[in-house]
ROTOR-328803 format. One record per residue (C-alpha): x, y, z. Coordinates in steps of 0.5 Angstrom, whole numbers, padded with zeros to 4 digits, always signed. Example, Ala and Ser with C-alpha at 12.3 -4.5 7.8 and 13.67 -1.06 7.14 Angstrom:
+0025-0009+0016 +0027-0002+0014 
END
This chain:
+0000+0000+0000 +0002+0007-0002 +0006+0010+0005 +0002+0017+0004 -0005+0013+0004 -0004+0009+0010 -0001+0014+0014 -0008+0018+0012 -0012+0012+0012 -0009+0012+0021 -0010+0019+0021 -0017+0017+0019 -0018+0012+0025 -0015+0016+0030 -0020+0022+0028 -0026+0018+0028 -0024+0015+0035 -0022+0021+0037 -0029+0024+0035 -0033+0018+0038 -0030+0019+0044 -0032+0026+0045 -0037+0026+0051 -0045+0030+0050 -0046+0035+0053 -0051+0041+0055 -0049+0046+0061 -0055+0048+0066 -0051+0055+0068 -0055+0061+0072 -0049+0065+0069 -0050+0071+0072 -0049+0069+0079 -0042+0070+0081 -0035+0068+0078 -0035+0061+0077 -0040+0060+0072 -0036+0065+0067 -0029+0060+0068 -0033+0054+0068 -0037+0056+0061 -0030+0057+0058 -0027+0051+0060 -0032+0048+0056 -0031+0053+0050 -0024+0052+0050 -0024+0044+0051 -0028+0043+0046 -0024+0037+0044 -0026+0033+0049 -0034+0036+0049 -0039+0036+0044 -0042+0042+0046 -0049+0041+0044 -0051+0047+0048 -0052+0052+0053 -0058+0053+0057 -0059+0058+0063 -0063+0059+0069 -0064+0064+0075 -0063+0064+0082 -0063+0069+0088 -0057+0073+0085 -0056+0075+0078 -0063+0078+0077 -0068+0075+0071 -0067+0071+0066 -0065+0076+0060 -0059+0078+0065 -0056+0070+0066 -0057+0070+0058 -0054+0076+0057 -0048+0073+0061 -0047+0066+0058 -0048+0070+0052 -0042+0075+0054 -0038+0069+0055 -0039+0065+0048 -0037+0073+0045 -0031+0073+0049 -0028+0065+0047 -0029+0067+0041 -0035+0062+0039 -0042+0066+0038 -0047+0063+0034 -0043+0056+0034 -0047+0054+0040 -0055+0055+0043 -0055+0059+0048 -0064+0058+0051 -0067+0062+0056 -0069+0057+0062 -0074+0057+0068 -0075+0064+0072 -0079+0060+0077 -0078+0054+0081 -0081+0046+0081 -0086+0046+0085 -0089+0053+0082 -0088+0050+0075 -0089+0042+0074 -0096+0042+0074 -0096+0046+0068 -0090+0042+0065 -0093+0040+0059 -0096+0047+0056 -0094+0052+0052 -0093+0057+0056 -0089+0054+0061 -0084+0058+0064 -0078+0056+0061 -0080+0052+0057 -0074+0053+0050 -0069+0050+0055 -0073+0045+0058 -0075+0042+0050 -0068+0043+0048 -0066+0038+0054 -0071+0033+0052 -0070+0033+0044 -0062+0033+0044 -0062+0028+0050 -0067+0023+0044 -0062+0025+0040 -0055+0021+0043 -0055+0015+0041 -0049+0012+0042 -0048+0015+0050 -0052+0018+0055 -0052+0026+0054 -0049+0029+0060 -0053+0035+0063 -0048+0038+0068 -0052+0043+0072 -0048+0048+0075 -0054+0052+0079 -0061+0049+0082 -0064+0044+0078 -0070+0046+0076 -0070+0046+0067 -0068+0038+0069 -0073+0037+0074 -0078+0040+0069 -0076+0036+0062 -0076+0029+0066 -0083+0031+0069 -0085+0034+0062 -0082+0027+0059 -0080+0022+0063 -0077+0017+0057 -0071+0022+0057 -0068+0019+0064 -0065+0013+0060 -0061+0017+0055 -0058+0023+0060 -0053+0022+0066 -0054+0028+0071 -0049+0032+0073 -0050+0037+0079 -0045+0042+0083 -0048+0042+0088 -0050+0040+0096 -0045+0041+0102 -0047+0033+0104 -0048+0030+0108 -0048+0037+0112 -0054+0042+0110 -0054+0048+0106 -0051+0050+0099 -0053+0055+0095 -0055+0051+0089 -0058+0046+0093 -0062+0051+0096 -0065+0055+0091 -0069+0050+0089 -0069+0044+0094 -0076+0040+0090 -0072+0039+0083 -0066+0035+0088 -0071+0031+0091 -0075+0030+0086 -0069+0028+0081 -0066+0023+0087 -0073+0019+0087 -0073+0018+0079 -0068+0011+0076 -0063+0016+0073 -0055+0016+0073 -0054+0022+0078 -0048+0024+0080 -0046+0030+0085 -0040+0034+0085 -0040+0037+0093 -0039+0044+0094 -0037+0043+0102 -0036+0050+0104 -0030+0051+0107 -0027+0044+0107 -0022+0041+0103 -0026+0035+0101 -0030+0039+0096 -0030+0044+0090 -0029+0049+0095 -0022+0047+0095 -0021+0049+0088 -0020+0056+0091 -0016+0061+0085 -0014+0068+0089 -0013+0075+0086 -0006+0076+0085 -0005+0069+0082 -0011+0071+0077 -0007+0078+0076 -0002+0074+0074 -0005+0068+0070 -0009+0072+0067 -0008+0077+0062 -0009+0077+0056 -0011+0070+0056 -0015+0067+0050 -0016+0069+0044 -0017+0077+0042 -0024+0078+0040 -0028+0085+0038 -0029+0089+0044 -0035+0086+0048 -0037+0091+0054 -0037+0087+0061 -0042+0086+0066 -0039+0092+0071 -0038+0095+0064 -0032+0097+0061 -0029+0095+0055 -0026+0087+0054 -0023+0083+0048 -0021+0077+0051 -0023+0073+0057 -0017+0073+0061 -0018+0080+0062 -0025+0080+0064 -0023+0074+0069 -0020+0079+0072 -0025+0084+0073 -0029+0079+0075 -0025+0077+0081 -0023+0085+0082 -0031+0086+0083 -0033+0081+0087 -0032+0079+0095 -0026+0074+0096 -0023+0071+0103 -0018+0068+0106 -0010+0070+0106 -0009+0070+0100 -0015+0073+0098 -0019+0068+0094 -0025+0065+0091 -0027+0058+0089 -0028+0056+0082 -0034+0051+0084 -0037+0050+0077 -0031+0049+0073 -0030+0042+0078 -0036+0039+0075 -0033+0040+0069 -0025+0037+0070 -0028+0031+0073 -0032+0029+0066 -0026+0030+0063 -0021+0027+0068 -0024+0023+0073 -0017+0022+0077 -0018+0029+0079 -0022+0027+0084 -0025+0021+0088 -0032+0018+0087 -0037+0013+0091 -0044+0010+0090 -0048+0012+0096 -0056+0010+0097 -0059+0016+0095 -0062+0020+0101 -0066+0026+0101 -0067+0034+0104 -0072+0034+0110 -0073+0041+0113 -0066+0043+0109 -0062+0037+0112 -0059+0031+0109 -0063+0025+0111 -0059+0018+0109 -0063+0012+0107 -0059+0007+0108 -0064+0002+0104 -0066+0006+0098 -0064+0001+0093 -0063+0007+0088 -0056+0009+0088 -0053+0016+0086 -0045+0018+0086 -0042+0022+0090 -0035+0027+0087 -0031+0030+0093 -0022+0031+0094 -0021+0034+0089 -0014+0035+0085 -0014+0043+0086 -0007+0044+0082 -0008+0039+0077 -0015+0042+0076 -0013+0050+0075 -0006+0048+0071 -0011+0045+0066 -0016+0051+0066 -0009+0056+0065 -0007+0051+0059 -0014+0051+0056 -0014+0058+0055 -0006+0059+0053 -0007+0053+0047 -0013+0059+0044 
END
């Protein structure tokens, strides 16, 4: 066989391989709450060699304002990566389950461009299960099972989330029936802790202001002047990393911020940066986690996470574009 032709013809392979390899996802993101959801969308932007990104789909929680702000936000981020238009970005629920699941199959349902494009895209994978990482409360995926149950069989749910076993967690509590109603469904759901101010959670995955200054600049690729949330001209995500750190409250010595969302991320494209277990699924009552040692239903769980591994990688995304 000629040389040329079989060394495209391995080329072929590897990049067949390489594509079906490429996991499914759509990111559940309330954009417009804090820092983490920014660097947490452009680690996805900037991987998409592992990810096939079928889209972006947003939410409200208490911070953050209403559903256009999150949108603008995530929008904002696709402009600063150098990606929009390449992938959807759909308006989720303003609300909440409880207020919403009773109307889950109507037309006027709040959120109900995202909750559709959840249900369509997850019929559409054939060959795996299309990953949902939700990376603030859970509402839109509550809300798509409800609406149509047959797509637990083709997702894999990933929350950060839950400060378990102990109560509270901002996620968490923004939307306390979606979780329960998901630990309830035959759905694979996995849980990236959060764990306020223990180092076994994403908590730990801190990144502090003087590091961003240093890490950050110019980072990424250059990009038409996009006006930042706090206003200001940006032409480039890292720029706008930093404004984002210099913007928002920090703590500790140094002073620093947890990248939480961005964890449930590496984890699917790495899983030796953290450890998982199987748990019985248990449930919230009253804000507190209530074990079910019998519960045959099984979730898994994420924690002690690889902080230096994690963020070395998330400089690496963005230094290759």
């Amino acid at each position: 066989m000629n040389k040329c032709l079989l060394l495209l013809l391995v080329f072929s392979f590897k990049w067949a391989i390489g594509q079906e390899k490429k996991l499914p996802i759509i990111l559940d993101t309330d954009a417009n709450n804090e820092l983490d959801d920014q660097h947490a969308l452009a680690y996805l932007f900037f991987n998409d060699e592992t990810f096939d990104i079928k889209g972006i789909t947003v939410n409200t929680t208490y911070n953050g304002g209403e559903i256009d702000q999150h949108y603008d936000e995530a929008k904002r981020i696709a402009d600063l990566c150098d990606v929009s238009g390449k992938y959807p970005i759909l308006k989720g629920a303003n609300g909440n389950f409880d207020e919403l699941k009773a109307g889950a199959q109507s037309e006027t349902l709040d959120g109900k461009t995202a909750v559709d494009f959840i249900i369509e895209q997850a019929h559409k994978t054939k060959k795996e299960k299309l990953i949902v990482a939700a990376i603030g409360k859970l509402t839109n995926v509550a809300l798509a099972i409800e609406k149509d149950p047959s797509i637990k069989e083709h997702i894999k749910l990933v929350w950060l989330g839950s400060n378990y076993p102990e109560p509270g967690e901002y996620n968490q509590e923004n939307d306390i029936p979606s979780l329960n109603y998901l630990l309830e469904q035959d759905l694979d759901f996995e849980i990236v802790t959060v764990r306020y101010g223990k180092k076994s959670g994403s908590d730990a995955v801190k990144v502090s202001l003087n590091e961003v200054r240093e890490k950050m600049v110019d980072m990424g690729p250059e990009v038409e002047p996009v006006m930042g949330r706090h206003g200001g001209s940006f032409t480039n995500f890292g720029d706008y990393s930093i404004e984002l750190f210099s913007k928002i409250d920090l703590y500790g010595d140094p002073p620093s911020r947890a990248l939480f969302d961005l964890v449930a991320l590496a984890v699917l494209k790495n899983s030796q940066w953290g450890e998982k277990r199987s748990i019985p699924a248990p449930t919230v009552v009253d804000e507190k986690w209530v074990d079910r040692p019998q519960n045959q239903k099984q979730i898994t769980l994420w924690e002690n996470f690889d902080r230096k591994a994690i963020i070395n990688d998330f400089y690496e995304s963005l230094s290759q574009h």
